[in-house]
C-alpha positions in Angstrom: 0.0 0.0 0.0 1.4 3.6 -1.0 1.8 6.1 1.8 1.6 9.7 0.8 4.7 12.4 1.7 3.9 14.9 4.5 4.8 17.1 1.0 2.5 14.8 -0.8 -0.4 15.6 2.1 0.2 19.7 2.3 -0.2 20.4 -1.3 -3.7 17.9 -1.3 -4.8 20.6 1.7 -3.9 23.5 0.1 -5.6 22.3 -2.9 -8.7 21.7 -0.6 -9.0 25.1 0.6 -8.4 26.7 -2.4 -11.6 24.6 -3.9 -13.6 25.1 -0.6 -16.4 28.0 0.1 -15.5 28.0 3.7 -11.6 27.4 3.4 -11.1 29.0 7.6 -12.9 25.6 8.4 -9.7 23.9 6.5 -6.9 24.4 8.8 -4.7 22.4 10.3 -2.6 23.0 13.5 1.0 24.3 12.5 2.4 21.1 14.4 1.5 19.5 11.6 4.1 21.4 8.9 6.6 20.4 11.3 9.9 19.7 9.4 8.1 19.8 5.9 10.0 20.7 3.3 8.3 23.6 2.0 10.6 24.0 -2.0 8.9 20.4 -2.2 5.5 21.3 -1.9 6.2 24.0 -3.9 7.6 22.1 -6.8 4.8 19.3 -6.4 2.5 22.6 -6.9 4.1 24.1 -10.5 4.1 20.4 -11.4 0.5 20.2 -10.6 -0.5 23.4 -12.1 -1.9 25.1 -8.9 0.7 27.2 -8.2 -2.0 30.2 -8.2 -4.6 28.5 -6.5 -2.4 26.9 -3.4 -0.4 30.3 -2.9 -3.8 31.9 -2.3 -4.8 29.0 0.2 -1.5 29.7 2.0 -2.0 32.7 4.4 -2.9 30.7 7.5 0.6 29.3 7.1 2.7 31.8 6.0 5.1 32.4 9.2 5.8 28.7 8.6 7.1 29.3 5.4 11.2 29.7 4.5 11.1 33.3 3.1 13.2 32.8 -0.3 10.7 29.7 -0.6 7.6 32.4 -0.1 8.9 35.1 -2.4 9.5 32.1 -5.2 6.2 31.0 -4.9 4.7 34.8 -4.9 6.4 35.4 -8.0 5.5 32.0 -9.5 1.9 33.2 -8.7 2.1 36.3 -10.0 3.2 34.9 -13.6 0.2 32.3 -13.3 -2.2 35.1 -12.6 -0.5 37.0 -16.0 -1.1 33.7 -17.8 -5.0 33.7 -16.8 -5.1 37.1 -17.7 -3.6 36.6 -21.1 -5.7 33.5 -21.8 -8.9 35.1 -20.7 -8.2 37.9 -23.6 -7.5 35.7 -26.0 -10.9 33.7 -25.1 -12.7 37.1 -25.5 -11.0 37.6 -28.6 -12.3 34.4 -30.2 -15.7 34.3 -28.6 -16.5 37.5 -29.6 -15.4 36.7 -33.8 -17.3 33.3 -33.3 -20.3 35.8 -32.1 -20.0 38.2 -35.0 -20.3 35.5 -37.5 -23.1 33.8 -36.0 -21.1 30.9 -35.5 -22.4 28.7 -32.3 -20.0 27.2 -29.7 -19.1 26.0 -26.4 -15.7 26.7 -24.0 -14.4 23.5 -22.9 -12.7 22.9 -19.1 -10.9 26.2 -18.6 -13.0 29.3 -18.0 -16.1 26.9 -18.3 -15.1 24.7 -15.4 -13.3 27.9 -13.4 -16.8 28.7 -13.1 -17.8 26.4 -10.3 -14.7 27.5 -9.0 -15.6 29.6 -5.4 -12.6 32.4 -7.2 -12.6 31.5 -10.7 -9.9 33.7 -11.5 -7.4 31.6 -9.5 -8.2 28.5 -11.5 -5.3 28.1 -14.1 -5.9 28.0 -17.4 -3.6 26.9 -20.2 -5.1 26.4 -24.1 -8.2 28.0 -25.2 -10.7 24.8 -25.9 -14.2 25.2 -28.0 -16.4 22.8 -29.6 -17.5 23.9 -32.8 -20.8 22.3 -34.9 -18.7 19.7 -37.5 -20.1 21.0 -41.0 -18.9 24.6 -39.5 -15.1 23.9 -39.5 -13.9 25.1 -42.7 -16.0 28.0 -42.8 -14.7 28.9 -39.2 -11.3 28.1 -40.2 -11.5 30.5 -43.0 -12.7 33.1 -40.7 -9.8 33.0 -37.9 -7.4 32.6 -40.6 -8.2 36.0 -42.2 -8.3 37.9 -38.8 -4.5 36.6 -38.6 -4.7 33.0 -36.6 -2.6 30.8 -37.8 -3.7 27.0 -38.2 -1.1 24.1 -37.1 0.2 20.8 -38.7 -1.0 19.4 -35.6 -4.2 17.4 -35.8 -6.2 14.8 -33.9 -9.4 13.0 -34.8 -11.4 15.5 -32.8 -9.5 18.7 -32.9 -7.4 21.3 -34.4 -5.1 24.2 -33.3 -4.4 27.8 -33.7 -2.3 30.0 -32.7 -2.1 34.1 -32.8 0.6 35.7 -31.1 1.3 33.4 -28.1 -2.5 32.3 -27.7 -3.2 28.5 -27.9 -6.6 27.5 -29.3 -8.0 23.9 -29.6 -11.0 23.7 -32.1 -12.6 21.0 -31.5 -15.2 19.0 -33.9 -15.9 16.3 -31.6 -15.3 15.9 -27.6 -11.9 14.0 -26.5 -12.5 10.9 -25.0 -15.6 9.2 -26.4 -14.5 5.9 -27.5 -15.0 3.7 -30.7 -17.7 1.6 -31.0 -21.5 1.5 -29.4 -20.9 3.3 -26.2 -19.1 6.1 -28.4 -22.1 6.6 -30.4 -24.6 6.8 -27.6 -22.1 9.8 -25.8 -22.2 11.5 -29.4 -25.8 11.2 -29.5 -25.8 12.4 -25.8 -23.9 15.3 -26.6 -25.8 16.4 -30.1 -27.5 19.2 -28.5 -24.4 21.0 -26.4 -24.2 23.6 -28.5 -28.2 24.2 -28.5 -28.6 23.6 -24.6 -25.7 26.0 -23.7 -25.6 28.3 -21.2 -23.9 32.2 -20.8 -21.3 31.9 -18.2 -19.1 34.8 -17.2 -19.3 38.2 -16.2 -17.0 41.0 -17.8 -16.3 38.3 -20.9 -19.6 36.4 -21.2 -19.2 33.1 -23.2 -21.2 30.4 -24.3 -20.4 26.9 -21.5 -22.0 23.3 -21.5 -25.0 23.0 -19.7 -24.4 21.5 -15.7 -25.1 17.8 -17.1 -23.3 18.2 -20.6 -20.3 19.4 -18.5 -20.0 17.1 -16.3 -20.0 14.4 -18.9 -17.1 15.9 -20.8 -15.3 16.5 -17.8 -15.7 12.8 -16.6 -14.5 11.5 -20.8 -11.5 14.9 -20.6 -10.4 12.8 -17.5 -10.4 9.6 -18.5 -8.8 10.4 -21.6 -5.5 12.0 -19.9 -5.5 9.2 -17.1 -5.3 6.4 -20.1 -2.7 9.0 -21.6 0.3 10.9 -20.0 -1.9 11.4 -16.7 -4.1 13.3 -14.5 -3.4 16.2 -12.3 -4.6 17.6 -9.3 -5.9 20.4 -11.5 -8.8 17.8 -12.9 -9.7 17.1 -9.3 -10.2 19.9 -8.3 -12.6 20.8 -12.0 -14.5 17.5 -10.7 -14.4 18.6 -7.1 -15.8 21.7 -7.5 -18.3 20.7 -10.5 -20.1 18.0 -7.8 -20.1 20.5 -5.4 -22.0 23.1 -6.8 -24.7 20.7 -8.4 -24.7 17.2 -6.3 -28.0 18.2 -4.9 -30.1 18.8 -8.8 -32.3 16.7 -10.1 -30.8 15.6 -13.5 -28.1 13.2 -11.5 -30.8 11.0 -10.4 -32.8 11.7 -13.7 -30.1 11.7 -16.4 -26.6 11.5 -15.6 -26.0 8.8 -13.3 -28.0 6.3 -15.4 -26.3 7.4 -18.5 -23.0 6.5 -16.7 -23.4 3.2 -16.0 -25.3 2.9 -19.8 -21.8 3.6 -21.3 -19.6 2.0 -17.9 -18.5 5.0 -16.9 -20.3 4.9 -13.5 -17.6 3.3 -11.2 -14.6 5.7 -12.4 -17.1 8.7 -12.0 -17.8 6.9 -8.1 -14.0 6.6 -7.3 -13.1 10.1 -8.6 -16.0 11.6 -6.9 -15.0 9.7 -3.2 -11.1 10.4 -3.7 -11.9 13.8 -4.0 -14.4 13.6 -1.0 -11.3 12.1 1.2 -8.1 14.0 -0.5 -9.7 17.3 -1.0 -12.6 17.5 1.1 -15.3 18.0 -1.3 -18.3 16.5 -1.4 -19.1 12.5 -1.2 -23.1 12.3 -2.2 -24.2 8.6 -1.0 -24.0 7.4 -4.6 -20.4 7.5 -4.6 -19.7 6.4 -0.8 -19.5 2.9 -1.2 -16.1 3.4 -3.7 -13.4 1.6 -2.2 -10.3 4.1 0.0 -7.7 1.4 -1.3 -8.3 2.1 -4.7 -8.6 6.3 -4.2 -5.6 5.5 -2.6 -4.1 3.9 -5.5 -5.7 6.9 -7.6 -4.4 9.9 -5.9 -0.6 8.1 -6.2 -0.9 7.6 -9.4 -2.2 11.3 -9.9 0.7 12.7 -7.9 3.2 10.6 -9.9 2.3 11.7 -13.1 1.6 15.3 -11.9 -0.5 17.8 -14.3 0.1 15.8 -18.2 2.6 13.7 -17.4 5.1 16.9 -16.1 6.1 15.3 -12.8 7.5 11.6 -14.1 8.6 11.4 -17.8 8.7 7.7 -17.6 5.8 7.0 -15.7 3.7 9.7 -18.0 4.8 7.7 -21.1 3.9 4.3 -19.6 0.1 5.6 -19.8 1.2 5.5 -23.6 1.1 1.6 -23.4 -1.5 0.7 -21.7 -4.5 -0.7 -23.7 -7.1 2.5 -23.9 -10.8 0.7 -22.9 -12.8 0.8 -26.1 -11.3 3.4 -27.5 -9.5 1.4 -30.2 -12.0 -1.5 -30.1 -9.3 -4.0 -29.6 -6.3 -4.4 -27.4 -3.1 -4.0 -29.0 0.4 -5.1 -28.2 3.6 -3.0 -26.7 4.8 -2.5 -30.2 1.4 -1.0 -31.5 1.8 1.3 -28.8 5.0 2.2 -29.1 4.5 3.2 -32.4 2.0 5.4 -30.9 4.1 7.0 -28.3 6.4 8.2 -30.8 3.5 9.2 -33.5 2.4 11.2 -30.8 5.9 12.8 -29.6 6.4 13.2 -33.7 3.3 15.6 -34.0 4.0 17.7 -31.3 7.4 18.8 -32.5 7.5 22.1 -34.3 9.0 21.7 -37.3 6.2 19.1 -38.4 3.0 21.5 -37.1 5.0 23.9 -39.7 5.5 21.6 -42.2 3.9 17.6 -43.1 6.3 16.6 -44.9 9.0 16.7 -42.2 7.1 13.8 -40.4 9.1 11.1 -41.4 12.2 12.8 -41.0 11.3 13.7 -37.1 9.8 10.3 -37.1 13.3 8.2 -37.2 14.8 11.4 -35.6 13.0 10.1 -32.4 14.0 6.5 -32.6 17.1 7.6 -32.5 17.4 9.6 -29.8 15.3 7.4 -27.6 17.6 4.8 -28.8 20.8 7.0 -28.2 19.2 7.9 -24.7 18.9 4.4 -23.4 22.0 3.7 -24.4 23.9 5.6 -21.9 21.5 5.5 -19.6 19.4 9.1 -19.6 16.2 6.9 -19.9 14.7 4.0 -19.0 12.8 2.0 -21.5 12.5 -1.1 -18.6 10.8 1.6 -16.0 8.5 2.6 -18.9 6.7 -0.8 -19.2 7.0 -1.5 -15.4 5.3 1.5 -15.0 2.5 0.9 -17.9 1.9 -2.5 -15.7 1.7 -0.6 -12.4 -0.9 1.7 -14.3 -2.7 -0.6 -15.9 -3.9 -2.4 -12.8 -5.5 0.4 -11.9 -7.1 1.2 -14.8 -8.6 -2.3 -14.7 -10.5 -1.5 -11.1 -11.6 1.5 -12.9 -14.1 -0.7 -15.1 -13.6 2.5 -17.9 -16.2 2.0 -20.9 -16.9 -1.8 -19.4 -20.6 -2.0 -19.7 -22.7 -3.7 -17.3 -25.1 -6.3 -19.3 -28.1 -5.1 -17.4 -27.5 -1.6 -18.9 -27.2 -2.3 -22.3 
């Protein structure tokens, strides 16, 4: 059984008070900092993207703090806050072209789940993500390219990017995560009517956001999909966290949402997010989610605090998510050299000189095999740790039941 770091345990409390609407009930006794190594948490923090969020949930323990440590973090903070700022312009930007040319759409995760957020301004935000209607996509595209966006190389089955001046935006035609096969259909046929059903969120920028149920669908198939990949973050607990506790208590969990999880077998991972939240962040636990087993949150939260926000905090451990079989979203399981084929398709497409160019693919292609190859050879990386890890990850995954379908549901 893991055991969490005292390090391990601070950030998970600051992350709980900065998600919390009474955060002075959240404070622990300063014998408890005793001896903790404060540039840790820190670190575990910027790796975790809530270097914003945990600075602000700080105060009560500031005297405890080193001051160079303090004044790193403040400045840290600071940056993350410019970040926001920049991405919430850019956002605005966008939204308000998409608006002009009557084009409909929704902001995925970012600003859309900073709204359940009790300071939405402190959640951190990275890409700019909106879900555009399919048949709209080159007509859109034509549109942000003449008001100077420029479109990437880099291209996935369900979305595309921009870029304009340093902004990041991820057009998406279809949600990421919904798998192959039956269950995928019945989430696209779920999700038809996001764009009609949305809802205006914001209040100096207003934008157009996923109603409460369509969000929390999207968030639950944005989750799994980074878990299965180069991993989750405390960042996407705390979206979840705060998503289930600001609506636990409507009526379209009973109604809708819950049955439609366990229609498409994603009931148990939405139970054992939900109660590792409940115990590692304080959040929430409604009764449908109590029974979820504390081994396997446990198991969970490690996992999360190996990986750290996309992988950032354990290289090898991040790619091991690369080789373990994704639950229906292929349709069949494949073997280690299918997926490491995949692992460097993947590292291929994200390199510059192929989102400006196609043709350097190849090129970059065996580039990467043999630096991998060179790597491993004197010992910078470690191919062996990547599939012990994939195996350590994939047990998990397993409990998870993701996409497994109980009979009675179908």
């Amino acid at each position: 059984m893991e055991i969490l770091t005292r390090e391990q345990q601070i950030v998970l409390h600051l992350a709980g008070r900065s998600i919390s609407a009474e955060p002075s009930s959240l404070v622990l006794a300063n014998e408890y900092f005793e001896n903790a190594d404060w540039e840790e948490v820190e670190r575990i923090c910027q790796m975790q993207a809530i270097t914003l969020s945990a600075f602000d949930a700080l105060s009560p323990y500031k005297k405890l703090i080193p001051t160079a440590v303090y004044e790193h973090w403040k400045k840290n903070a600071f940056s993350a806050l410019q970040s926001n700022y920049f991405v919430m312009q850019a956002q605005t930007e966008l939204t308000a072209l998409l608006q002009e040319n009557s084009f409909p759409y929704i902001i995925l995760k970012g600003l859309s789940a900073g709204a359940y957020y009790p300071k939405t301004d402190l959640r951190s935000l990275g890409d700019v993500d909106f879900l555009i209607e399919p048949e709209k996509q080159k007509e859109i595209e034509n549109v942000l390219i003449e008001n100077g966006y420029q479109k990437s190389a880099q291209e996935t089955d369900h979305h595309v990017v921009f870029y304009k001046q340093k902004a990041h935006l991820e057009m998406h035609f279809e949600v990421a995560g919904i798998p192959h096969g039956e269950v995928g259909e019945l989430v696209r046929a779920c999700l038809q009517d996001a764009l009609n059903s949305s809802i205006k969120r914001g209040e100096n920028g207003v934008f157009y956001a996923p109603n409460d149920a369509h969000h929390g669908l999207i968030l639950l198939l944005h989750m799994q999909h980074h878990m299965l990949g180069e991993g989750l973050g405390i960042r996407h607990l705390c979206d979840w966290a705060t998503y289930v506790n600001g609506t636990y208590e409507k009526e379209y969990w009973a109604e809708t949402l819950l049955p439609f999880l366990k229609k498409i077998g994603l009931y148990t991972y939405a139970k054992v997010m939900t109660k590792t939240c409940a115990i590692y962040l304080q959040s929430v636990c409604p009764d449908w989610a109590c029974d979820a087993k504390e081994a396997l949150c446990l198991e969970v939260i490690s996992d999360v605090l190996a990986c750290g926000n996309f992988g950032r905090n354990d290289e090898e451990r991040s790619k091991g998510g690369m080789l373990v079989s994704e639950h229906g979203k292929e349709g069949t399981k494949h073997n280690r050299a299918y997926y490491l084929c995949k692992l460097l398709h993947t590292e291929t497409m994200g390199n510059r000189a192929v989102n400006r160019c196609k043709l350097c693919y190849p090129f970059v292609y065996v580039w990467r095999i043999c630096w991998h190859l060179t790597r491993a050879i004197f010992g910078k990386s470690k191919p062996i740790k990547v599939f012990n890890e994939a195996k350590k990850r994939k047990a998990i995954y397993d409990k998870l039941k993701v996409f497994e379908r109980d009979t009675k549901e179908k």
